[in-house]
N, C-alpha and C positions, 0 to 999 in steps of 0.2 A: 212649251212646244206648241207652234199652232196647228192648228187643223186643214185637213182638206179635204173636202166631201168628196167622195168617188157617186159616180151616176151612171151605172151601165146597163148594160140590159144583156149581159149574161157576168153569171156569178165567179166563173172563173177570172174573165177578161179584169172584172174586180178588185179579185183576189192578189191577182198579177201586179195591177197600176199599185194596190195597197201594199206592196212589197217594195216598190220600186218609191212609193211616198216616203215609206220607213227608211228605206238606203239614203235620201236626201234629206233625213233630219226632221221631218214632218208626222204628225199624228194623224192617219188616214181613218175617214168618219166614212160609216155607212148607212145609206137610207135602209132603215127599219122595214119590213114589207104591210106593217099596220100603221108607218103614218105615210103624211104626203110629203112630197120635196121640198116644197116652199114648207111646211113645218119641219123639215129637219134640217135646211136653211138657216131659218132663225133661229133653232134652239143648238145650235153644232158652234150658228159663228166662224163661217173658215175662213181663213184668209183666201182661197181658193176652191173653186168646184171644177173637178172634171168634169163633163160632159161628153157622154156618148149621142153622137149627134142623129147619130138615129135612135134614142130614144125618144118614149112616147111622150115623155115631158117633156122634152127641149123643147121649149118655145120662146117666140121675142121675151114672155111675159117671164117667165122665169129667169132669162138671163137678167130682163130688168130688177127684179127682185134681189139677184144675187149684187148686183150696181151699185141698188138701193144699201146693202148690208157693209158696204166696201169693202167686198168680196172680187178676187178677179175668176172670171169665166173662161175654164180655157176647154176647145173642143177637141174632143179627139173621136177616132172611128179603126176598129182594129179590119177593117174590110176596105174602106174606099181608100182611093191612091193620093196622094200628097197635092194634087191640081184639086180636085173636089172639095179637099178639105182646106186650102185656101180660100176656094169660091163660098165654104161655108159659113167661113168665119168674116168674109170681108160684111156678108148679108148682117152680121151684127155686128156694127162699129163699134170696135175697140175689143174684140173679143179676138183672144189667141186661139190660136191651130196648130196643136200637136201630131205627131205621126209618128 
């Protein structure tokens, strides 16, 4: 089954996407609160990372890391409207935008 790291920045919002990974067949990974992203990145392997794009880690550097693992980065945001989160995802080419 492959993996998908979940990246949010509340534990519910988490808990929810990691239910909704499980319903499409996937093994939903979550960053540990004693390591860092980019280590649980390389040690998880997902084929996919959500991102909460208002987390404090989303950055260029991180999406590139998950690029580098050939991992796809998809953004999502359970607050801003479906226009923002296209604008935020065009800001890193080739990265998807969920709503």
């Amino acid at each position: 089954m492959r993996n998908v790291l979940i990246l949010a920045r509340e534990e519910v919002v988490a808990a929810l996407l990691g239910l909704m990974v499980e319903l499409h067949g996937f093994q939903p990974k979550f960053v540990d609160r004693l390591e860092s992203v980019d280590n649980a990145i390389r040690k998880t392997r997902p084929s996919a990372v959500l991102i909460d794009c208002d987390h404090p880690d989303c950055t260029d550097a991180l999406i590139e890391t998950i690029r580098q693992l050939d991992a796809t980065p998809i953004l999502f945001s359970p607050f801003r409207m479906q226009h923002e989160m296209r604008a935020a995802a065009a800001r890193h080419s080739g990265v998807h935008a969920s709503h």
